[in-house]
N, C-alpha and C positions, 0 to 999 in steps of 0.2 A: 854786614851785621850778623851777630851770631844767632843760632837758632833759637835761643833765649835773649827776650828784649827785655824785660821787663822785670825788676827787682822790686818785690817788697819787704821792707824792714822792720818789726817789730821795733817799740821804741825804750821801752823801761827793760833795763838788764841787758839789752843790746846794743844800743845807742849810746844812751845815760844811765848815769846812776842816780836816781831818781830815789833811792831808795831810802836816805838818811832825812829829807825832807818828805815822803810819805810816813813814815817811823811818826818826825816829831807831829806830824796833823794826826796821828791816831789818838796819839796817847792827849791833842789839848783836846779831843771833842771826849775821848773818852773821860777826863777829869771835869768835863764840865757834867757832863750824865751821872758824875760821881761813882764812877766806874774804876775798878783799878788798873792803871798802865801795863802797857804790854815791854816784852823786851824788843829789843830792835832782830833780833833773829827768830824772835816767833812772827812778829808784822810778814819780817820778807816776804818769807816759807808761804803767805798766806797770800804775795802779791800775785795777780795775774788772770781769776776767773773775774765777772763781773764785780760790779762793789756790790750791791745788795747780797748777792752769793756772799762775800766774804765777812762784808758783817753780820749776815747772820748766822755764820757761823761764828764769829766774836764774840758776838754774843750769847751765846747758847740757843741758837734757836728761839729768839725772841719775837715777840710781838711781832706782826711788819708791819704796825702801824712805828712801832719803835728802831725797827729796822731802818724807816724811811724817813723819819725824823732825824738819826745820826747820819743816812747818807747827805740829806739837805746840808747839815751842820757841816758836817766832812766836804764837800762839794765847797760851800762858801767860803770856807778855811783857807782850802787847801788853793783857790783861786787867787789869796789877795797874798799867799806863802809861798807858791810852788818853786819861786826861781834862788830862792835859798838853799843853798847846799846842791844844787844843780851842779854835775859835773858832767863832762863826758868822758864816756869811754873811753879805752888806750886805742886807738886806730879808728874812729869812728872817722870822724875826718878827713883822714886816708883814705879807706874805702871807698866814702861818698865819694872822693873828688875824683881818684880814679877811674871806678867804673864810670860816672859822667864823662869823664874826658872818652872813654872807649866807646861811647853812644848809645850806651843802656840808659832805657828809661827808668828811671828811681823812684820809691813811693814810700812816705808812712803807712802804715796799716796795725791799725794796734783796738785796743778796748776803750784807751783812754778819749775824754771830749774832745771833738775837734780844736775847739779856743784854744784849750791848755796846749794841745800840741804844735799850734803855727806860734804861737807865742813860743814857747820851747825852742823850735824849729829857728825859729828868727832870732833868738837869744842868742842861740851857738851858733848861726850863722851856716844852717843846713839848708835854709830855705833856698839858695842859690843852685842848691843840686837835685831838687826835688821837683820832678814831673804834678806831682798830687799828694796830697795829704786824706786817708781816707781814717776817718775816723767814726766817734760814735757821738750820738747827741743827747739832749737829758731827756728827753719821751722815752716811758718805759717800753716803747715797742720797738727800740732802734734793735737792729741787728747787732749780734757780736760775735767773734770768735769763740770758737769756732765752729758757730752754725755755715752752714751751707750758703746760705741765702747772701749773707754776710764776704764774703771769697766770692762769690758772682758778682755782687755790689763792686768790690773792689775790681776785677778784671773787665768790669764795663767802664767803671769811671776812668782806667787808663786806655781805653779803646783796645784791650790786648785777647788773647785766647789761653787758655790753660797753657797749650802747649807751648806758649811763647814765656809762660811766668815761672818764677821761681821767688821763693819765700826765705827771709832771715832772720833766725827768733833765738828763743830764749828757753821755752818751755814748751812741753809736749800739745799745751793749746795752739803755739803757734804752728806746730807740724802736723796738730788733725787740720787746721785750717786750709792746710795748704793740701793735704788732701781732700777735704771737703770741694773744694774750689778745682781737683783735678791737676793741680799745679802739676808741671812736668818734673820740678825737683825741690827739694826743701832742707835747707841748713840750718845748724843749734853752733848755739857758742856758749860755754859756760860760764861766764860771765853775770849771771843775771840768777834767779830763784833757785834754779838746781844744777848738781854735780852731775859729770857725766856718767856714772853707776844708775841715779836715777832716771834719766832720760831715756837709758834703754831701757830700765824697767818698765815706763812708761812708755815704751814702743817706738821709741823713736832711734832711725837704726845706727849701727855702733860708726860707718861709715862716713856720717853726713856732720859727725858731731866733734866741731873742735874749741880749743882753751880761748881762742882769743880772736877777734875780726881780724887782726897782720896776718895768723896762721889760716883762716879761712881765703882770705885774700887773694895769697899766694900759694894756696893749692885748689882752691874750687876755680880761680876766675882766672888764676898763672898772672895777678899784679907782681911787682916788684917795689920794692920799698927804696 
């Protein structure tokens, strides 16, 4: 077993594309608040910190009694819509199935609700390569990325230690995370909210950051396709 056992995935922009069915649940709760629609490249840009984080800044810094009233609406939506427009990833599949086959333990870890992601997870048929699903719940006191507490959470529910884990994401939440948590190593793929120009901006370093899960793959883990 190698010195890293334990992989966790980020799951929007790394996994899935997730992004063309979070697009259309903005824009129906937004027309129901009689609010005007957003473009599908402003939504993206904006996926990835908490919801409440994102819509209020959608909002302009609204109310949070109104805040909380569109995340309810957005939440129920987006529950009874998510599996629309669900795609996955080019290599997502690959990766899972390989590193499982090599004896790495596997994990979601992301912001989104637990429900949405085993549902998701069992749609595309990831559920078979997955050790754990660590996710987030709707009490506003659940932990998220990338607080600290949050990456401890995560490396207790897989029984692992920092230095056994390593992290798979998308954006630079997902790589404070992984240093929150001490992770021994942490990889971006651009695939998902931002290009790799921004990632280093955002400090995450130029090394760790490649185009696609086949290209991470076959150089961080030495799969073969």
């Amino acid at each position: 077993m190698p010195a890293v056992q334990t992989i966790f995935f980020d799951l929007d922009g790394t996994l899935v594309d997730h992004f063309r069915a979070i697009h259309r649940c903005y824009n129906h709760i937004l027309r129901e608040f009689s609010l005007p629609e957003r473009s599908f490249a402003d939504i993206k840009k904006r996926i990835g910190p908490p919801l409440a984080a994102t819509v209020a800044e959608l909002l302009d810094r609204a109310e949070p009694e109104l805040v909380d009233r569109f995340c309810r609406r957005f939440r129920a939506h987006m529950q009874e819509t998510f599996l629309d427009g669900l795609d996955e990833l080019p290599g997502a599949g690959w990766i899972l199935d390989q590193l499982h086959r090599q004896g790495y333990h596997l994990a979601i870890f992301t912001n989104k609700q637990f429900r949405t992601v085993e549902a998701i997870c069992t749609h595309l048929g990831f559920d078979k390569f997955l050790a754990a699903i660590v996710a987030t719940e709707e009490r506003t006191d659940c932990p998220r990325k990338p607080e600290p507490r949050f990456s401890l959470h995560a490396l207790a529910t897989l029984k692992t230690t920092a230095e056994q884990a390593t992290m798979v994401g998308d954006s630079a939440v997902d790589h404070r995370a992984a240093v929150a948590g001490n992770f021994v190593k942490s990889y971006s793929v651009t695939t998902g909210t931002h290009g790799r120009e921004e990632l280093i901006e955002q400090g995450v370093p130029a090394d760790t950051i490649f185009s696609d899960l086949f290209t991470l793959g076959m150089s961080a883990f030495h799969l073969k396709r």
